[in-house]
C-alpha positions as CSV (number, residue, x, y, z in Angstrom):
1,X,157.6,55.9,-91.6
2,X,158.2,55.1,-88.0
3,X,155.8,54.7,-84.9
4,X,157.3,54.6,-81.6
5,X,155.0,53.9,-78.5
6,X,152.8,56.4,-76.4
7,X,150.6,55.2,-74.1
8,X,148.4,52.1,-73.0
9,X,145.0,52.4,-71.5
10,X,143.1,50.9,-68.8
11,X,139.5,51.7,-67.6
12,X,138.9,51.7,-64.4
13,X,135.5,52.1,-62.1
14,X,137.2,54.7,-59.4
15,X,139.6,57.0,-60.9
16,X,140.3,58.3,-57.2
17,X,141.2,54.6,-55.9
18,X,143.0,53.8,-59.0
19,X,145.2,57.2,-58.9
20,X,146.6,56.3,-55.0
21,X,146.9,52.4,-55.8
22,X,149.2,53.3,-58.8
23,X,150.8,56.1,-57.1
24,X,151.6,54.1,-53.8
25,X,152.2,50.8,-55.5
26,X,154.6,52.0,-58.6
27,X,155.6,56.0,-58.0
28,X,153.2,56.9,-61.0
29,X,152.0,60.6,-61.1
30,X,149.2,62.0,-62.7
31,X,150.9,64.4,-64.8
32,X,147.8,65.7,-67.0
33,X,144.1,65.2,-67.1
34,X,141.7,65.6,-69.5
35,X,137.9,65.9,-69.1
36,X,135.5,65.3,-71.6
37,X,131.7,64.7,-71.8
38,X,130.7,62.2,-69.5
39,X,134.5,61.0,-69.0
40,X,137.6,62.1,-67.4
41,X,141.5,60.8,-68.7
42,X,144.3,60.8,-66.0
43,X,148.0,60.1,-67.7
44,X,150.6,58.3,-65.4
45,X,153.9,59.1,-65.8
46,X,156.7,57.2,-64.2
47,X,158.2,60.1,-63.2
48,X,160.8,60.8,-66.9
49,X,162.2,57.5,-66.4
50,X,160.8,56.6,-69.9
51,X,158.4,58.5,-72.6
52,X,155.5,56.2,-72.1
53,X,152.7,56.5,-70.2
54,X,149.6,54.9,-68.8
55,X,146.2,56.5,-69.9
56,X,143.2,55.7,-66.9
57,X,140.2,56.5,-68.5
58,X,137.0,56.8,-66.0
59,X,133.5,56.9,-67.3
60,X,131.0,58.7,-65.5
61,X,128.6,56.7,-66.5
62,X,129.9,53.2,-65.3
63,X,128.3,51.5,-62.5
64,X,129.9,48.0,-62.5
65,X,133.1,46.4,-63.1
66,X,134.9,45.4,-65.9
67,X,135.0,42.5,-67.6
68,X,138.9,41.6,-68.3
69,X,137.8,38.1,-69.4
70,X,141.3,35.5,-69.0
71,X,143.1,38.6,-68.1
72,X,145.6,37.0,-70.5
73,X,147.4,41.0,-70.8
74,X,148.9,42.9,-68.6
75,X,151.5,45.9,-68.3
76,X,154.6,45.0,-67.4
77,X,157.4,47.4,-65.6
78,X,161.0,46.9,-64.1
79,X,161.7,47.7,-60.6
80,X,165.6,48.8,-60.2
81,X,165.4,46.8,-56.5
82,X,162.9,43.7,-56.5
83,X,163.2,42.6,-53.1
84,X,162.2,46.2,-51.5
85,X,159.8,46.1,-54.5
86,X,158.2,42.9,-53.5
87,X,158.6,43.6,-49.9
88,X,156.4,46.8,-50.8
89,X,153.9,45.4,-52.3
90,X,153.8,41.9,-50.2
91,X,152.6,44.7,-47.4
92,X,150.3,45.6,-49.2
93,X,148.4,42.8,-50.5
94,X,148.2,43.1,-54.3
95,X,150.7,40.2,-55.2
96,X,148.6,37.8,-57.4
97,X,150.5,35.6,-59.0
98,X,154.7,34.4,-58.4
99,X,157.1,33.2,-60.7
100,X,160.0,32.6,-58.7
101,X,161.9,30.5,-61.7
102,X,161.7,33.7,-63.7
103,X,162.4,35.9,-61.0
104,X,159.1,37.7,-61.3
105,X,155.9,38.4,-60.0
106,X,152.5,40.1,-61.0
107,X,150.2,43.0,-58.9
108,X,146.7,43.7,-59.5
109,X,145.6,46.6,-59.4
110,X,142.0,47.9,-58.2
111,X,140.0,46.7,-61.2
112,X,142.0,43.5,-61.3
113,X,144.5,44.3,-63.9
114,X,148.2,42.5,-64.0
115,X,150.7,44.4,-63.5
116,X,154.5,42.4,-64.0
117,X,157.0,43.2,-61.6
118,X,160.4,42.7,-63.5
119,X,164.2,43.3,-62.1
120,X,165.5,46.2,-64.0
């Protein structure tokens, strides 16, 4: 038997903001939706660089943040040039945390997930 991955998820409070902060940010499309009772699921695609994809899932219902706790997980993704990368997203104000021993840094996104910036 073998399992390869799919998809991770993240819920987030505005599926509108969420789309054009991952699309400006990282070049992820929304390449299919799916709307169910009281929710609607947007998958990212990184445009057929790899199979895997991020699943946004908004709730209709939701009225306030969510809770990420520590925040101790996060996505991580390679950028093939780091310094336009982190000039990028230096301009635009979602660097949150640096490592510049590792060579790496962390954006959040609009409901305060980590996102690692990695050379690749």
């Amino acid at each position: 038997m073998h399992f390869h991955f799919a998809h991770n998820n993240f819920n987030v409070l505005d599926l509108d903001k969420s789309l054009k902060f991952y699309e400006e940010a990282l070049g992820f499309q929304a390449v299919r939706k799916f709307n169910g009772p009281g929710f609607v699921l947007a998958y990212l695609s990184d445009g057929g660089q790899t199979p895997h994809e991020l699943e946004l899932t908004w709730l209709k219902e939701r009225q306030k943040p969510y809770d990420l706790g520590d925040n101790e997980f996060h996505l991580a993704v390679a950028a093939e040039d780091l310094p336009a990368a982190y000039k990028k997203h230096k301009e635009m104000g979602c660097i949150c945390y640096e490592n510049q021993e590792m060579g790496i840094y962390f954006i959040s996104d609009p409901d305060g997930y980590w996102i690692e910036i990695i050379p690749g």
